[in-house]
VMD Tcl script that draws the C-alpha trace (Angstrom):
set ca {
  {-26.27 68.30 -52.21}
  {-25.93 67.12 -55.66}
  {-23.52 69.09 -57.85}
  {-24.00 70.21 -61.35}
  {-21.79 71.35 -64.03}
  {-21.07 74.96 -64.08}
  {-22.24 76.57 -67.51}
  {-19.34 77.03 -70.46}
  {-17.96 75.63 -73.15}
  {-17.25 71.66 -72.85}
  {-14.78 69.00 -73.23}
  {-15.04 65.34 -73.57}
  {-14.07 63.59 -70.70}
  {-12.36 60.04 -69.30}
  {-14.97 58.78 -71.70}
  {-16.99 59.85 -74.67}
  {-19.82 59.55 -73.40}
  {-19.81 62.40 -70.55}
  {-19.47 66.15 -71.04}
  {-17.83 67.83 -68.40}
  {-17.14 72.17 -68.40}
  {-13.85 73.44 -69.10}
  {-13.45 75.16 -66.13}
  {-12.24 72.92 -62.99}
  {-14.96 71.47 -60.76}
  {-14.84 70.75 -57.29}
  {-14.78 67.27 -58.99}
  {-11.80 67.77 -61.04}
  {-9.12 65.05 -59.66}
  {-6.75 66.89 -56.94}
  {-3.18 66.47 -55.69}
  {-3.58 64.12 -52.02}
  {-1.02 62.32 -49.90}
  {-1.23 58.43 -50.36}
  {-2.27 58.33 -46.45}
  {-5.13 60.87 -46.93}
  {-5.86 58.34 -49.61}
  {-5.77 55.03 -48.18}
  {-7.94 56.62 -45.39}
  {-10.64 57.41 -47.61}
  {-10.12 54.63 -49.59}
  {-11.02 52.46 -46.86}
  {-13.85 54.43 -45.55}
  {-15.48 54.20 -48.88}
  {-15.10 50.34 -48.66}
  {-15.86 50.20 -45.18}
  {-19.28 52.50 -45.94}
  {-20.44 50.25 -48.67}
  {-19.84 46.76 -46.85}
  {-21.93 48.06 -43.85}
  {-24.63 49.04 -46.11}
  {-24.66 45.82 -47.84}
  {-25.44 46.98 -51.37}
  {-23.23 44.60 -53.95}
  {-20.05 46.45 -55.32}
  {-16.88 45.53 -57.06}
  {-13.69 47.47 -57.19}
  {-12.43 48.04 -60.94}
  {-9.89 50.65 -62.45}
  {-6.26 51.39 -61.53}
  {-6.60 50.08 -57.93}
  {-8.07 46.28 -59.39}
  {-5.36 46.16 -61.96}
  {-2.83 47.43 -59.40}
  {-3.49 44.08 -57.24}
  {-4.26 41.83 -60.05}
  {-1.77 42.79 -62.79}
  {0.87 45.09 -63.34}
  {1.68 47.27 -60.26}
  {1.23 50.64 -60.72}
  {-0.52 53.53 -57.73}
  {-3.03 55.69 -58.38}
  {-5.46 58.04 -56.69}
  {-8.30 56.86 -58.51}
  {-11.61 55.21 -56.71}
  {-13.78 53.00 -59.44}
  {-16.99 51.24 -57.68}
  {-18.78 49.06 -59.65}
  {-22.71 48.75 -58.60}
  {-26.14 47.42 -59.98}
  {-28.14 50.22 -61.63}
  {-30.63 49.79 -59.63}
  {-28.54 50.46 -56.49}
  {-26.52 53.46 -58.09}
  {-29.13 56.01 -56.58}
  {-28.88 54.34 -53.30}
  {-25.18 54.66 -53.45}
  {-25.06 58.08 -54.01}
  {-27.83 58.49 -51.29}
  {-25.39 56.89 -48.81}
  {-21.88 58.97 -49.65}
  {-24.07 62.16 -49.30}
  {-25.77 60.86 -45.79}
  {-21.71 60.22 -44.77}
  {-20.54 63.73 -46.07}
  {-19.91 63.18 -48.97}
  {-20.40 66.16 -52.08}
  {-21.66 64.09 -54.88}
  {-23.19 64.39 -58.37}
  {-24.78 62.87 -60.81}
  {-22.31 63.14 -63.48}
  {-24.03 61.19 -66.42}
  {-27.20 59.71 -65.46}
  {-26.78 56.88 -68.14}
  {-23.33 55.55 -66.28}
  {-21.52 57.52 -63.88}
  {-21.79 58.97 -60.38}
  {-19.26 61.07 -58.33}
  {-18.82 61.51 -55.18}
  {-15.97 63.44 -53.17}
  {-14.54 64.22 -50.10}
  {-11.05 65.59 -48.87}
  {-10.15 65.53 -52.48}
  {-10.32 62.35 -52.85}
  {-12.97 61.87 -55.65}
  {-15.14 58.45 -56.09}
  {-16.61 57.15 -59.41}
  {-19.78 55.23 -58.97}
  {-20.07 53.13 -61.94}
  {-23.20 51.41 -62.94}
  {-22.83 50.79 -66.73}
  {-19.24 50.31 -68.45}
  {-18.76 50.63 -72.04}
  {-20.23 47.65 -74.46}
  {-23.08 47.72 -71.68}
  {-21.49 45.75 -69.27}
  {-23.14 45.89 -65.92}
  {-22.76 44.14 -62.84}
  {-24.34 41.10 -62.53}
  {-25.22 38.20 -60.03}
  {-22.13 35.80 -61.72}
  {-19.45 38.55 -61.29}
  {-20.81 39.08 -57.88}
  {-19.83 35.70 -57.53}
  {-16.66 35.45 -58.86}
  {-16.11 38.58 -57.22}
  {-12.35 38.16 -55.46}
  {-11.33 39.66 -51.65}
  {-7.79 40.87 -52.09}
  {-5.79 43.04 -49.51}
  {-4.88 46.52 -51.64}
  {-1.97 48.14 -49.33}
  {-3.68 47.15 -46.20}
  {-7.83 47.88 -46.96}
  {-9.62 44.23 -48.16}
  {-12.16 44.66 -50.65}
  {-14.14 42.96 -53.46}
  {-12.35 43.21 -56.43}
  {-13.75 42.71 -60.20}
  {-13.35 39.29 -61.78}
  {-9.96 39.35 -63.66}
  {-11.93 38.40 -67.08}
  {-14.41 40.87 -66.77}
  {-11.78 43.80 -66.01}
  {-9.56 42.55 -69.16}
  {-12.76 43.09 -71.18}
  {-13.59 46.02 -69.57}
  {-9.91 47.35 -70.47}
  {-10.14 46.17 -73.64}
  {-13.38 48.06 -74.37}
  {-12.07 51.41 -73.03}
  {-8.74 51.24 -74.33}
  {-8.04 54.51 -76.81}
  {-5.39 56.60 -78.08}
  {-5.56 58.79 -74.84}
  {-5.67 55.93 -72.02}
  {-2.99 53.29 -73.64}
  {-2.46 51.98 -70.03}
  {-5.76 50.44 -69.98}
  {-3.94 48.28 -72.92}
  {-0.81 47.38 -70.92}
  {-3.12 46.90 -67.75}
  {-4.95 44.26 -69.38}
  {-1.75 42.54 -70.65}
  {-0.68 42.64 -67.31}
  {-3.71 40.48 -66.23}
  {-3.37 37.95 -68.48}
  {0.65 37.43 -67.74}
  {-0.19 37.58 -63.70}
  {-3.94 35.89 -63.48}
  {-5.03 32.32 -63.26}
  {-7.81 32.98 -65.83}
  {-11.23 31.17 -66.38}
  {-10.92 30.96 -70.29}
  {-14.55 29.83 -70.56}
  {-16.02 32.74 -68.45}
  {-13.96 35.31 -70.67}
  {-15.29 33.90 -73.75}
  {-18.64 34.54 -72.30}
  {-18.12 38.68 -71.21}
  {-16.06 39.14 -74.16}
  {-19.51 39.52 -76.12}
  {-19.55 42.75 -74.92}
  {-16.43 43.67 -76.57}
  {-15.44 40.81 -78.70}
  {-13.53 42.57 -81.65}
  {-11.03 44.71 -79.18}
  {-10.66 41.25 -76.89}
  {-9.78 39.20 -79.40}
  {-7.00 41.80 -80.77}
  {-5.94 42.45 -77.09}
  {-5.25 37.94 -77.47}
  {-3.71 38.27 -80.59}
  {-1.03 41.04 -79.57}
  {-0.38 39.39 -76.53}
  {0.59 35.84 -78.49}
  {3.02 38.17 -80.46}
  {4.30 39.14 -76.96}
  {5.11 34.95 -76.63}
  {2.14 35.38 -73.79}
  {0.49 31.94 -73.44}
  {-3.50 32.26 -75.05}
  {-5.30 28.67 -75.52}
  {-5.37 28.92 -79.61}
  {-9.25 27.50 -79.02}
  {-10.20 30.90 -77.04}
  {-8.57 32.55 -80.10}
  {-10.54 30.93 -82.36}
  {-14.14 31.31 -80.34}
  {-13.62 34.72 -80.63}
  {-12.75 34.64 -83.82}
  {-16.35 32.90 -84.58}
  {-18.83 35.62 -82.88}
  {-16.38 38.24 -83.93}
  {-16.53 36.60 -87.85}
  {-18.88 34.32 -88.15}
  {-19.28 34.07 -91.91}
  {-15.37 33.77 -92.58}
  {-14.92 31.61 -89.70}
  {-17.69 28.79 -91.50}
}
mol new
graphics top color blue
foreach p $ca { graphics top sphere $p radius 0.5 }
foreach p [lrange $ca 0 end-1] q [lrange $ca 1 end] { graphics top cylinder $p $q radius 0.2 }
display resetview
């Protein structure tokens, strides 16, 4: 059964783009142990390998494994458009409640609290494509294996969503690039679809005396400025 926001006044949510009521929703993030958790957690994993649609892991549980340690209750999937229906198809078919939060990027699903964001589109239209499925890295998170976001493509996806209200996407992403063995070429390349907050995310880190190749600096610097750069 797909849910549907109650009527009311509204809020802006995680991000801009969604309007969510004021008034909590069976959807609303609840309290749950962290072995209720895991449980789901690998349920959810275990759910989508079977059914073989392509998926990456991103948000607080990526950079939890990949850069600076820090738990959360938070499930991020990151499909194809064109599979996001089917993946909502399939936690409904395995009990899940889901809805169709915002049709242009994000799907929920939930179950025993534990609440699931189907992502399809991330912000500076970054989708999921056949060379991050194939960068794609398996990494054990507290036990459950899954396929986890490239490092570059979550560091521009951090960089992208970054704001006032979320500053730990900021310090997530500067965890990455202290922890990761990074592919400066391939960043270069998904940094187009945020190239202005990248390259500042670069340029505070060097201030930090965190090693950045002064030639990915100045790439970014190009697309970002291409008339002062020539």
């Amino acid at each position: 059964m797909h849910g549907h926001p109650a009527d009311g006044r509204f809020r802006l949510s995680d991000q801009a783009e969604t309007l969510v009521p004021n008034t909590p929703t069976p959807f609303d993030k609840a309290d749950v142990s962290d072995e209720e958790f895991l449980r789901l957690f690998a349920a959810a994993v275990d759910l989508l390998e079977d059914s073989g649609i392509d998926y990456v892991l991103m948000g607080g549980l990526a950079s939890s494994c990949m850069g600076r340690p820090r738990w959360t209750h938070d499930i991020d999937f990151l499909v194809k458009p064109d599979d996001a229906d089917r993946t909502l198809e399939l936690f409904e078919a395995a009990g899940y409640q889901t809805q169709k939060t915002n049709p242009m990027w994000l799907y929920k699903a939930i179950k025993d609290r534990v609440v699931i964001d189907i992502i399809f589109k991330s912000r500076g239209d970054l989708y999921m494509d056949d060379e991050m499925i194939e960068r794609a890295q398996r990494r054990d998170i507290l036990g459950v294996e899954a396929q986890v976001v490239p490092p570059e493509d979550l560091i521009v996806i951090k960089a992208a969503v970054h704001d006032e209200e979320r500053p730990r996407h900021w310090h997530d992403a500067i965890g990455l690039l202290i922890r990761e063995d990074l592919d400066w070429e391939y960043l270069v390349r998904r940094a187009r679809h945020a190239t202005r907050r990248v390259l500042a995310l670069l340029l505070y880190a060097t201030s930090n005396d965190i090693a950045i190749p002064e030639r990915v600096i100045r790439e970014l610097f190009a697309v970002a400025y291409p008339q002062e750069a020539t």
